[in-house]
KEMIZA-762192 format. One line per 3 residues: number of its first residue (from 1); for each residue x, y, z of C-alpha. Coordinates in Angstrom, 3 decimals, padded with zeros to 6 digits. Last residue first. Layout:
<atoms>
NUM) X,Y,Z | ...
</atoms>
This chain:
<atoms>
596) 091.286,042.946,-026.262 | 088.105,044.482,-025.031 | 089.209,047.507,-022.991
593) 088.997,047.005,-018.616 | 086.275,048.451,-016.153 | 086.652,047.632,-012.567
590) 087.960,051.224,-011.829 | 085.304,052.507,-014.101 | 082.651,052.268,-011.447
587) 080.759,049.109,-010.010 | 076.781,048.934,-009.819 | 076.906,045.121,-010.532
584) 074.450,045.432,-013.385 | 074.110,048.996,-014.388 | 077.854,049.096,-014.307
581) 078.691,053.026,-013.089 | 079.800,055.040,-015.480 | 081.615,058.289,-014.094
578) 084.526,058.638,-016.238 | 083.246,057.686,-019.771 | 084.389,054.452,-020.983
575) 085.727,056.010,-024.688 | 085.585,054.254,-028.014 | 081.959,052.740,-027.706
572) 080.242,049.785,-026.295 | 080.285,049.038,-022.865 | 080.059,045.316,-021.984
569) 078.440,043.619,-018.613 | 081.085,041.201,-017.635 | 079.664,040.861,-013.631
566) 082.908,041.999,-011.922 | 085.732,042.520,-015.159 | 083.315,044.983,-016.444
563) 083.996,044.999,-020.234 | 085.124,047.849,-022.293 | 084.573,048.473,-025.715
560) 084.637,047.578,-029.310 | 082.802,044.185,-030.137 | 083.488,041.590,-032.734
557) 084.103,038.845,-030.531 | 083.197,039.991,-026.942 | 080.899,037.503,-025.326
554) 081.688,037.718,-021.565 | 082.711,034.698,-020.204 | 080.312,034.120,-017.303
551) 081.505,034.624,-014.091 | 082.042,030.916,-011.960 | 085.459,029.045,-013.450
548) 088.232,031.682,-013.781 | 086.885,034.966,-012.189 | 084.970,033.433,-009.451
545) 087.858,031.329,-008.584 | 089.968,034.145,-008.620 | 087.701,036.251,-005.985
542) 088.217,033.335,-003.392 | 084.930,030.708,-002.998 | 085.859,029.147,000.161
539) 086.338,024.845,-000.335 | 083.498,023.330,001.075 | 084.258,021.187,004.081
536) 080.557,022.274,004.953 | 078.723,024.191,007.746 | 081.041,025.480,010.059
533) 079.320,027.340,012.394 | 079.962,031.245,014.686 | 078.366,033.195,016.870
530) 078.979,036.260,018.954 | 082.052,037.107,017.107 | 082.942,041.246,017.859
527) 083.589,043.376,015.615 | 085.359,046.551,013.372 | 083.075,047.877,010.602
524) 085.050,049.719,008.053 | 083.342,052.144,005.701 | 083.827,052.714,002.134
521) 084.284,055.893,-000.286 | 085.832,057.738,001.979 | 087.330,055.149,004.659
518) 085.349,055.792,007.615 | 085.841,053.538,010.683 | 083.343,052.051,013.017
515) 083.678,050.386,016.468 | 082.271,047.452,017.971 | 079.772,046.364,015.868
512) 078.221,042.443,016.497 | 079.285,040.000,014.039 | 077.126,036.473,013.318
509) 079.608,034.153,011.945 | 079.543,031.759,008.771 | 080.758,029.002,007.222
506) 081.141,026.742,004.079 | 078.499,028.864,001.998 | 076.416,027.286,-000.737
503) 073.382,026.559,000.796 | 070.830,027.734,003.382 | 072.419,031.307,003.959
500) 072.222,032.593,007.395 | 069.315,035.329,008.246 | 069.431,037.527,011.424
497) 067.852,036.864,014.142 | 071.059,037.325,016.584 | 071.083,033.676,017.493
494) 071.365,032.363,013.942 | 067.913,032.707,011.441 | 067.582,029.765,008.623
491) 065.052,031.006,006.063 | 064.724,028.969,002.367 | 063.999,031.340,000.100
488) 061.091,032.169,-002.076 | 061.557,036.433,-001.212 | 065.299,036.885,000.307
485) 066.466,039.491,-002.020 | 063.286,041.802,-001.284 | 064.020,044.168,-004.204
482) 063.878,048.356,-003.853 | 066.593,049.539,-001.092 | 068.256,046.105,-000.847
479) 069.580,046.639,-004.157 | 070.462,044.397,-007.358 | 073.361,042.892,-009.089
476) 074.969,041.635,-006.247 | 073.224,039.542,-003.943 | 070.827,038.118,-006.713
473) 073.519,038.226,-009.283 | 075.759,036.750,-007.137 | 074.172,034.016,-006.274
470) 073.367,033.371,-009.497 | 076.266,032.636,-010.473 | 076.420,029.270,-008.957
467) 077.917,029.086,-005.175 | 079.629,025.409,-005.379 | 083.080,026.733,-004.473
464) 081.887,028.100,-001.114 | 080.555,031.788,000.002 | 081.708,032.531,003.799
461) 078.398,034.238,004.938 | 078.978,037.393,007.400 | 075.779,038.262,009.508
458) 075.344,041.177,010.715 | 075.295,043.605,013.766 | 075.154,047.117,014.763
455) 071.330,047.732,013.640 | 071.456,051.546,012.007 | 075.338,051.333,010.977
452) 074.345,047.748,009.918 | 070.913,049.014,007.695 | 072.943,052.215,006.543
449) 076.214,049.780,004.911 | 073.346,047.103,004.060 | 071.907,049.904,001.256
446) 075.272,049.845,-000.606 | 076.323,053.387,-001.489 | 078.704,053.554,001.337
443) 081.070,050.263,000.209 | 081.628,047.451,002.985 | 084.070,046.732,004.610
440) 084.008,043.884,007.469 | 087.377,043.940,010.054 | 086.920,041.149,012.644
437) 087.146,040.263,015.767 | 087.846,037.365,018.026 | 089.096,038.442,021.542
434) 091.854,036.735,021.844 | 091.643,035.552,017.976 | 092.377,039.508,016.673
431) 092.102,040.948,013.299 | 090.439,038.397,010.912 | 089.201,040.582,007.573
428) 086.648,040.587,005.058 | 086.948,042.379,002.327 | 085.179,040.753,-000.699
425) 081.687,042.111,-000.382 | 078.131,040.619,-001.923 | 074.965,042.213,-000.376
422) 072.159,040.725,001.785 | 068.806,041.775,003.452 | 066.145,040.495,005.605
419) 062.919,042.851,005.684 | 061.184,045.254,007.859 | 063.493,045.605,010.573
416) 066.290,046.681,008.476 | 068.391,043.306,008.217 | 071.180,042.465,007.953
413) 072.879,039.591,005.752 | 076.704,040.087,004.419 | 077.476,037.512,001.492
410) 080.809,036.704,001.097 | 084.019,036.544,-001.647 | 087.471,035.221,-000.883
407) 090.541,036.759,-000.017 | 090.416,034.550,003.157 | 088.145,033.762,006.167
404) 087.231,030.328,005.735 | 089.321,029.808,009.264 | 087.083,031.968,010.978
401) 084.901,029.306,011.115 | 087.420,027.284,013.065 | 086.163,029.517,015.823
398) 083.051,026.648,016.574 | 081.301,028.396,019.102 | 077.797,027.887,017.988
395) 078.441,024.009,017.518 | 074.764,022.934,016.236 | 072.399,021.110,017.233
392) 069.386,022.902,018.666 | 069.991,025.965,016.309 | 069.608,023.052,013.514
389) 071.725,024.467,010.620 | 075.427,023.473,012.005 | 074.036,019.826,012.276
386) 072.220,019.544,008.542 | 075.608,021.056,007.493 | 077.732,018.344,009.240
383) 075.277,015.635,008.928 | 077.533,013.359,006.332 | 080.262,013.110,007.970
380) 078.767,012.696,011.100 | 077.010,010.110,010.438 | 079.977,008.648,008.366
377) 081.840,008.545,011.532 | 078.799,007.339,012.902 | 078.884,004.212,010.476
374) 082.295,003.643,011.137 | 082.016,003.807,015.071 | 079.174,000.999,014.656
371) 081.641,-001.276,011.796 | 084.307,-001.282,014.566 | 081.739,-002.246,017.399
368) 080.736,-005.179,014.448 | 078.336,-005.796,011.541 | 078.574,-008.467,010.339
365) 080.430,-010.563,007.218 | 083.284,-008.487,006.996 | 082.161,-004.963,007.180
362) 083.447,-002.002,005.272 | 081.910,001.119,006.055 | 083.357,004.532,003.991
359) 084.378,007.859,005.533 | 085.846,010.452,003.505 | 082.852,011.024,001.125
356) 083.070,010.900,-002.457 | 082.225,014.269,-004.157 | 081.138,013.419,-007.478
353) 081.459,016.185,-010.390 | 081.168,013.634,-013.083 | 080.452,010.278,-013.537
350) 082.347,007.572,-015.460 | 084.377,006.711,-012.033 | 080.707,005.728,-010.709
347) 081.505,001.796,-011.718 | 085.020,002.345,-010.332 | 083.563,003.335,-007.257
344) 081.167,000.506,-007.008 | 084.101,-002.087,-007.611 | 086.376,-001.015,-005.368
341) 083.282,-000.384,-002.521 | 082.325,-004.405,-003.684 | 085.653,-006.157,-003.589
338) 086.087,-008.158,-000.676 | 088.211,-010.749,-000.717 | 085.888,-012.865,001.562
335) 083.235,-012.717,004.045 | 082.260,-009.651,002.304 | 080.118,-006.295,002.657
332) 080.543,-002.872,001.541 | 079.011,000.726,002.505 | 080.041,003.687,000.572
329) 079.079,006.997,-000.120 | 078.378,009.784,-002.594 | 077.653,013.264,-002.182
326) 076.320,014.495,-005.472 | 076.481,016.570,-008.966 | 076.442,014.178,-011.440
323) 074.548,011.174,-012.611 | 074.508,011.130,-016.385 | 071.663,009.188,-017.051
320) 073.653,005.788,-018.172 | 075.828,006.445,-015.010 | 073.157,005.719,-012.840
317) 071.302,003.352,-014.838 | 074.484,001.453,-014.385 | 074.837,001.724,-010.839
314) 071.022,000.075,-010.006 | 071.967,-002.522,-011.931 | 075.132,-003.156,-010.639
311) 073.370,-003.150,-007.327 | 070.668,-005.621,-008.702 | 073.122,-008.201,-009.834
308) 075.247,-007.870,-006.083 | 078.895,-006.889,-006.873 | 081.674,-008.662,-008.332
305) 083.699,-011.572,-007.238 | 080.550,-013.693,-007.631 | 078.904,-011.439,-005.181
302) 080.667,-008.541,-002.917 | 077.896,-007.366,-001.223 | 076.184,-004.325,-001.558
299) 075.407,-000.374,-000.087 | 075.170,003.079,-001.948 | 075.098,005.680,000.007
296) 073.551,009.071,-002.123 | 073.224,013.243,-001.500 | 071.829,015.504,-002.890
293) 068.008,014.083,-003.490 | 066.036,014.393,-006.338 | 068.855,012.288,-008.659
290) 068.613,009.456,-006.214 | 065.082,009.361,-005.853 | 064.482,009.247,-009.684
287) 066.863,006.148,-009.550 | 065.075,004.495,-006.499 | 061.589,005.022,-008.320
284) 063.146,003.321,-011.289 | 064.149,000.410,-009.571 | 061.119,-000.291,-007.929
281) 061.464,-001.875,-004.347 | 062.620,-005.488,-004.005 | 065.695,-006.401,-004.954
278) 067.191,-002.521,-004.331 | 066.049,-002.260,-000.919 | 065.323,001.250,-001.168
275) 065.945,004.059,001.667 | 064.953,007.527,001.494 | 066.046,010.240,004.362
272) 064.652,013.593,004.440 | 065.860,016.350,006.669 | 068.887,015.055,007.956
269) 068.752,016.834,011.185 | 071.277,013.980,013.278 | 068.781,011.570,014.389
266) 067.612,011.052,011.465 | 070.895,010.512,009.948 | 071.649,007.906,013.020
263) 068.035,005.774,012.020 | 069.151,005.389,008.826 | 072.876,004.914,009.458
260) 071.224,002.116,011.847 | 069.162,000.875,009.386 | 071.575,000.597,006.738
257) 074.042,-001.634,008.635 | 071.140,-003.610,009.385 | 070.345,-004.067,005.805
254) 074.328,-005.185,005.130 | 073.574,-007.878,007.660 | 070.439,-009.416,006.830
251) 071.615,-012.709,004.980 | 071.991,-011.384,000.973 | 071.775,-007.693,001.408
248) 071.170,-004.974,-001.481 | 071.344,-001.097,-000.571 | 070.383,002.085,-002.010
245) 070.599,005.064,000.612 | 068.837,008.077,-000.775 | 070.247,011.352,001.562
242) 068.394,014.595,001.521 | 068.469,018.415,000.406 | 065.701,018.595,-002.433
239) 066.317,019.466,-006.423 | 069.666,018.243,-006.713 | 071.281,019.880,-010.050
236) 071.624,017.790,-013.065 | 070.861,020.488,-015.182 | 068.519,018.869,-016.942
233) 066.324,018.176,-013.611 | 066.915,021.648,-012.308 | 065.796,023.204,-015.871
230) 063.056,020.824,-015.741 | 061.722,021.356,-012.396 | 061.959,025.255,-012.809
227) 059.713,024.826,-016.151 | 057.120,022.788,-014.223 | 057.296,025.322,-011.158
224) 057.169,028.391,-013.654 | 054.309,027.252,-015.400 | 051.952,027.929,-012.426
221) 048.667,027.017,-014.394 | 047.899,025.949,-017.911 | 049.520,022.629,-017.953
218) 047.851,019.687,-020.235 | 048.047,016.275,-018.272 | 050.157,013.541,-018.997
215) 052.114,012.432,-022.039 | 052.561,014.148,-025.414 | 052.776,017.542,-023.729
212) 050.415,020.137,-024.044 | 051.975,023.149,-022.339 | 049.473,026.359,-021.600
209) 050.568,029.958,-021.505 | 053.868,030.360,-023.373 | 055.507,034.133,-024.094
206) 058.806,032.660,-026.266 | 062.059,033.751,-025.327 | 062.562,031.356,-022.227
203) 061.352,028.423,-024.538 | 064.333,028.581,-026.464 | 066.707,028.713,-023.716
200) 064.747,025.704,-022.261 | 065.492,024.062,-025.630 | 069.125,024.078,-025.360
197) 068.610,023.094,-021.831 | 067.078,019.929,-022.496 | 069.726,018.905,-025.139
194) 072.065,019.307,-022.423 | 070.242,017.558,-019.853 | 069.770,014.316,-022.885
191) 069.908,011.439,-020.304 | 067.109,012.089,-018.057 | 064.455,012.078,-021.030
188) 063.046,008.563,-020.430 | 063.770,007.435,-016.845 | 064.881,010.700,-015.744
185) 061.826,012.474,-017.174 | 059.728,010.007,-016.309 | 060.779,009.477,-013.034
182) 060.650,013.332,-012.158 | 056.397,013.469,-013.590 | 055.852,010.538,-011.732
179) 056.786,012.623,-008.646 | 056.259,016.167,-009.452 | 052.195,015.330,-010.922
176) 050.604,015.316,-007.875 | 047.646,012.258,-008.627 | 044.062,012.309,-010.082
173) 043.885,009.573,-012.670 | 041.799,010.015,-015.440 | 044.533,011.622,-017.267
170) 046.820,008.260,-017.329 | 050.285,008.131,-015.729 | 053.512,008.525,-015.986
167) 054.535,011.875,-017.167 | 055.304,014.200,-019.707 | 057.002,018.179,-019.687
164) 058.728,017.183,-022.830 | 057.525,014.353,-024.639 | 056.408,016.669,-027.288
161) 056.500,020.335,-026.105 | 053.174,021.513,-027.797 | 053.643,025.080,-026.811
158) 050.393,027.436,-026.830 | 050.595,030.899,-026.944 | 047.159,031.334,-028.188
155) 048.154,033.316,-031.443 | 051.937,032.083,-030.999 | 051.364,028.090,-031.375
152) 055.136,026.746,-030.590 | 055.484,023.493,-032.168 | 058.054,021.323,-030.862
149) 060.404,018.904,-032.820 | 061.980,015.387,-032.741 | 064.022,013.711,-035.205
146) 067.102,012.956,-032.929 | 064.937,010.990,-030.093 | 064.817,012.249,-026.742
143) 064.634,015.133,-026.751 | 067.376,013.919,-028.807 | 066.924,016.712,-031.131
140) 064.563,019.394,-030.474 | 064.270,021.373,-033.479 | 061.470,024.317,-032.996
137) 058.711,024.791,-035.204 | 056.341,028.117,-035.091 | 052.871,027.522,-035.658
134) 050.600,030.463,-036.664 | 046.659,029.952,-035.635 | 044.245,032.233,-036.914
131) 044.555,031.161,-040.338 | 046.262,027.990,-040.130 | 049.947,028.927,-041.003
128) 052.816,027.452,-041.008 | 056.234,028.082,-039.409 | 060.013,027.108,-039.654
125) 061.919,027.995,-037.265 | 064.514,024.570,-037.419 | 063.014,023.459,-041.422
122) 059.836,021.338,-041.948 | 059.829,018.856,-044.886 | 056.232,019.549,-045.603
119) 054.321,016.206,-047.264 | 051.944,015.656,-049.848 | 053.647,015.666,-053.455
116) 055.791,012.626,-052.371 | 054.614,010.903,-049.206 | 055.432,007.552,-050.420
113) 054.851,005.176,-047.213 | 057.323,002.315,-046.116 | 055.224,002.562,-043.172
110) 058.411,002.150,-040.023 | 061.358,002.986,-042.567 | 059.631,005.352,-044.736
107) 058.042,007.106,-041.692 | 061.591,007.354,-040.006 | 063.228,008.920,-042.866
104) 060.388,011.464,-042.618 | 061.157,011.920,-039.176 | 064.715,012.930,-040.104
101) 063.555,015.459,-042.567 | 061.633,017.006,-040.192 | 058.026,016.802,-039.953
98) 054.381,018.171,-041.720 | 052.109,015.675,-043.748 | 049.195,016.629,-045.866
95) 046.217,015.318,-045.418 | 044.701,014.001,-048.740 | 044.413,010.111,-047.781
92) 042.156,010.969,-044.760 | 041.267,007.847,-043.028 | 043.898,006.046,-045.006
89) 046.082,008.521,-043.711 | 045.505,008.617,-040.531 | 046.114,004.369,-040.421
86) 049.781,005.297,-041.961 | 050.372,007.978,-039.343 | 048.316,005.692,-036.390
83) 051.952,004.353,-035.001 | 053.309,007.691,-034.309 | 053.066,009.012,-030.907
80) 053.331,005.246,-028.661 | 055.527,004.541,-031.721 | 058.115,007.073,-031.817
77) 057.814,009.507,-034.527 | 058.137,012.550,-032.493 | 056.710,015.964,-033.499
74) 054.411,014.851,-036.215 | 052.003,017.071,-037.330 | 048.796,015.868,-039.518
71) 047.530,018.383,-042.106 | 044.947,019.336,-043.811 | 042.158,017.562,-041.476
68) 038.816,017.378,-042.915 | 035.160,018.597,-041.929 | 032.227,016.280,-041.153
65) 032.436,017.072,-037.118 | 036.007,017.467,-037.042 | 035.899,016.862,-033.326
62) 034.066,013.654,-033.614 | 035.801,012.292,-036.207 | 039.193,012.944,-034.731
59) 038.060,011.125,-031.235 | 036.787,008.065,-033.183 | 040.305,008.046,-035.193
56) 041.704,007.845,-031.713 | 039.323,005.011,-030.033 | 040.168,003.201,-033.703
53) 043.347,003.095,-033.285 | 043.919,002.678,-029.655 | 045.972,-000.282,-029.498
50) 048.266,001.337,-032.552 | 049.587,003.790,-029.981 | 048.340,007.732,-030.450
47) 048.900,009.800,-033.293 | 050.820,013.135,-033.379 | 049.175,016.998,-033.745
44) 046.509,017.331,-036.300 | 045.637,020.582,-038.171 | 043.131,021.702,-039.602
41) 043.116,025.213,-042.118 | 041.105,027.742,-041.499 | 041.062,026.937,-038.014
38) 040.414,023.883,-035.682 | 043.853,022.798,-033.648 | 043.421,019.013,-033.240
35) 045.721,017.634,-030.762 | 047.328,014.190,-029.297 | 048.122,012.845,-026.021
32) 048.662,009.044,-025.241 | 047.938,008.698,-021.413 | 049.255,006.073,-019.353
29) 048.226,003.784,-017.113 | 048.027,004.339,-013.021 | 050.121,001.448,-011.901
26) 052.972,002.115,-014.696 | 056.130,000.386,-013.884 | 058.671,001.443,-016.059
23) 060.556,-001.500,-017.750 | 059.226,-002.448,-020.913 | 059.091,001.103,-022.401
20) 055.717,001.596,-019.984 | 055.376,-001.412,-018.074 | 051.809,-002.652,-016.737
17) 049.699,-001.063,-019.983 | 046.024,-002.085,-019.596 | 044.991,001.052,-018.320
14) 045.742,003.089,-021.279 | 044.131,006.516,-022.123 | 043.220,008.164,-025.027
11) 044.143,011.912,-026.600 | 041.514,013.287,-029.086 | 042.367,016.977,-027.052
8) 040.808,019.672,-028.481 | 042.211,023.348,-029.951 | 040.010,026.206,-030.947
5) 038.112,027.346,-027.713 | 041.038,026.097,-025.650 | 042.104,023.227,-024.250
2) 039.058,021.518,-024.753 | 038.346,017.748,-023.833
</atoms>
């Protein structure tokens, strides 16, 4: 198979494979990927498994087509990559051998091989070249193993991203590649997000065009979805709103606990919900589930004054990948001292950033009227955003929404009849609560301040703890007048048409203008509520918790200047002048403060 005019794939596929690892369950094979970039100079990226030997050195020959290799890469010396290295060389005893030190540990201890006098101990940025072809090598420890590198080909822009961007499954196989590509990389990679990331910051500086991974297909298309998967996967984040309920029961009456929270979050505009019967479903799928989805119930039995074997097993391959980031719930079962909800919480105790839900089920031995109102208490519980979103659901009156109002920090959505709009502002005001109104300002210069004055309405967006900074960037750091802020996003529209954030906001209210004030610099746009939903118990986002824990730090040492104390963009030079304006968050010298 070509990849391109100069590099083939001598990759083989294995059908005979049932478990990849010993524990992944591999219907459709797997695929063991390896390279031969033809230049000048030849070289030869990984091996293949030592059942396909001979299938692989077949490939090689027929590729090289009487010429020889001068050198064989190794990225990743684990053995489904890097059990031919001692058979390659037999083959083609003058190769020389490129890894890192640590892999070359690794080939002593796995061949016992002297490479003396024919290997290159590659360096973090070190590069080779093939002629045409100039490799770049990028360190990648524990991605997933410590040794392992990447090769970044910069004449044809090619990254060989060892086991990163792999998947289950062999290449003769045609299936989506998101979902086996998700439980591999939790299953194999899921552990090192940190490591990931490093690398991703690499790979953001470098102009790639086609991925050849060391598992699964080669990627030349849309490299932006595979890239945004990983840096959502590695960063823990939830990549789809949902709920994964995980449950084991012994006699039937835990399950039918589940099924009716099933069938109740389904009712209540849950928009996906997964359930796994942990004893019998695959393990691994239900893990990959649970870090896709945002939001998790786990349900057991108390069993041999512990929890149910495949529950705890379940748990600990939760914690082992760093499970973070969710909405986690409870349902436990036990005729007995029952210990199962204790037990599953202090199990999850090791994981971070887990936001337990207030209402739990605890049944003793079936599921009773009291057991019923606790499951819709968690219903509800649960459903609260998924509730305030559906236009057919939700409270529209709710005036506890003005409640979030605070010193805090919003997004204000208009729109110009062309295109949706939104703009960060931090003065937002409750006036009156018979009738409700309430005070918006909002700077002239800002592109929304012509659109409202123009429309008479908007939509006020209480921000919540979770907003990343990116929010503001995209709401902040840019204007209405030239960038379509809401292009790719999610579009929920309240009764006045106008756009409502999909995530990270607690609350918002739909304003219509009743009377306008100018400030000078800023106008004041005095309202009227004409909607209003709660959509999360969400903390609100105030403008010193954006400060402390959500701006960047900007990176000062060894700089003379000022920094703007908004977005942290940094002004070099012994004077701010007087009429700078941040070319980031647009602010003026008032929000401008020396480097200390």
């Amino acid at each position: 198979m070509k990849v391109t005019d100069t590099i083939q794939y001598v990759g083989v596929n294995d059908h005979r494979i049932d478990l990849f690892e010993g524990q992944y369950k591999v219907p459709n094979g797997m695929s063991y990927n390896s390279y031969v970039i033809l230049d000048e100079k030849i070289a030869v990226m990984d091996t293949v498994d030592a059942e396909f030997t001979h299938q692989w050195l077949d490939n090689i020959q027929q590729v090289l087509d009487g010429r020889k290799p001068d050198y064989l890469i190794v990225q990743h010396m684990e053995p489904d990559h890097a059990a031919n290295v001692a058979n390659f060389l037999r083959v083609y005893p003058d190769t020389i051998v490129v890894a890192t030190a640590k892999a070359f540990n690794m080939i002593h201890n796995f061949f016992e091989l002297n490479l003396e006098g024919q290997k290159i101990e590659m360096g973090n940025g070190g590069t080779l070249s093939l002629g045409y072809h100039q490799l770049t090598f990028v360190f990648a420890p524990m991605v997933h193993w410590p040794e392992v590198m990447v090769t970044y080909d910069s004449t044809e822009k090619v990254l060989f991203s060892a086991d990163g961007f792999g998947k289950f499954g062999a290449l003769d196989i045609e299936e989506p590649w998101d979902d086996e590509a998700r439980r591999y990389f939790i299953g194999i990679v899921g552990k090192y997000g940190v490591q990931v990331q490093n690398l991703l910051k690499v790979a953001a500086t470098l102009d790639i065009q086609i991925i050849c991974p060391l598992h699964g297909p080669v990627l030349t298309e849309n490299l932006g979805h595979y890239i945004g998967l990983y840096d959502t996967w590695s960063s823990y984040q939830p990549e789809n709103d949902g709920i994964v309920i995980a449950y084991t029961s012994v006699y039937g009456h835990t399950k039918m606990a589940v099924s009716l929270l099933a069938d109740q979050l389904t009712a209540n505009g849950c928009p996906k919900v997964v359930v796994y019967d942990l004893a019998r479903d695959d393990m691994s799928q239900a893990v990959s589930d649970a870090f896709r989805y945002s939001k998790l119930i786990l349900a057991t039995t108390t069993y041999n004054a512990s929890i149910y074997p495949f529950m705890n097993d379940f748990i600990t391959r939760l914690v082992e990948h760093n499970y973070q980031n969710r909405t986690v719930g409870l349902i436990e079962n036990g005729t007995w001292a029952p210990l199962a909800a204790k037990i599953m919480k202090e199990m999850m105790s090791k994981c971070k950033k887990i936001d337990w839900l207030k209402n739990s089920v605890h049944i003793w031995s079936s599921v009773k009227e009291e057991n019923r109102k606790q499951i819709d208490a968690m219903t509800e519980e649960l459903c609260k955003e998924y509730i305030a979103k559906d236009n057919s659901l939700a409270n529209k009156n709710d005036m506890t929404a003005l409640f979030r109002i605070g010193y805090g920090l919003y997004v204000v959505t208009s729109n110009d009849g062309k295109k949706d709009n939104g703009l960060i502002v931090n003065t937002v005001t409750q006036l009156t609560d018979n009738p409700y109104r309430v005070a918006v300002n909002i700077n002239k210069e800002n592109y929304s301040h012509h659109v409202i004055q123009q429309t008479g309405i908007m939509n006020v967006n209480c921000l919540s703890v979770d907003a990343p900074f990116s929010v503001f960037q995209q709401f902040g750091f840019q204007s209405g007048r030239t960038v379509d802020k809401f292009a790719g996003e999610k579009i929920n529209r309240s009764g006045n048409g106008l756009v409502f954030l999909d995530k990270y906001i607690n609350a918002f209210m739909s304003l219509k203008v009743e009377q306008y004030v100018d400030l000078g610099t800023h106008g004041m746009f005095i309202c009227s509520v004409t909607e209003a939903r709660v959509m999360s118990d969400q903390d609100t986002m105030t403008y010193t918790y954006y400060q402390q824990n959500v701006k960047p730090k900007p990176e000062t040492d060894g700089k003379k200047g000022f920094v703007c104390k908004v977005c942290g963009y940094i002004y070099e030079g012994d004077e701010l002048p007087e009429d700078i304006i941040c070319p980031l968050c647009k602010h003026g010298a008032v929000d401008f403060e020396p480097i200390q």
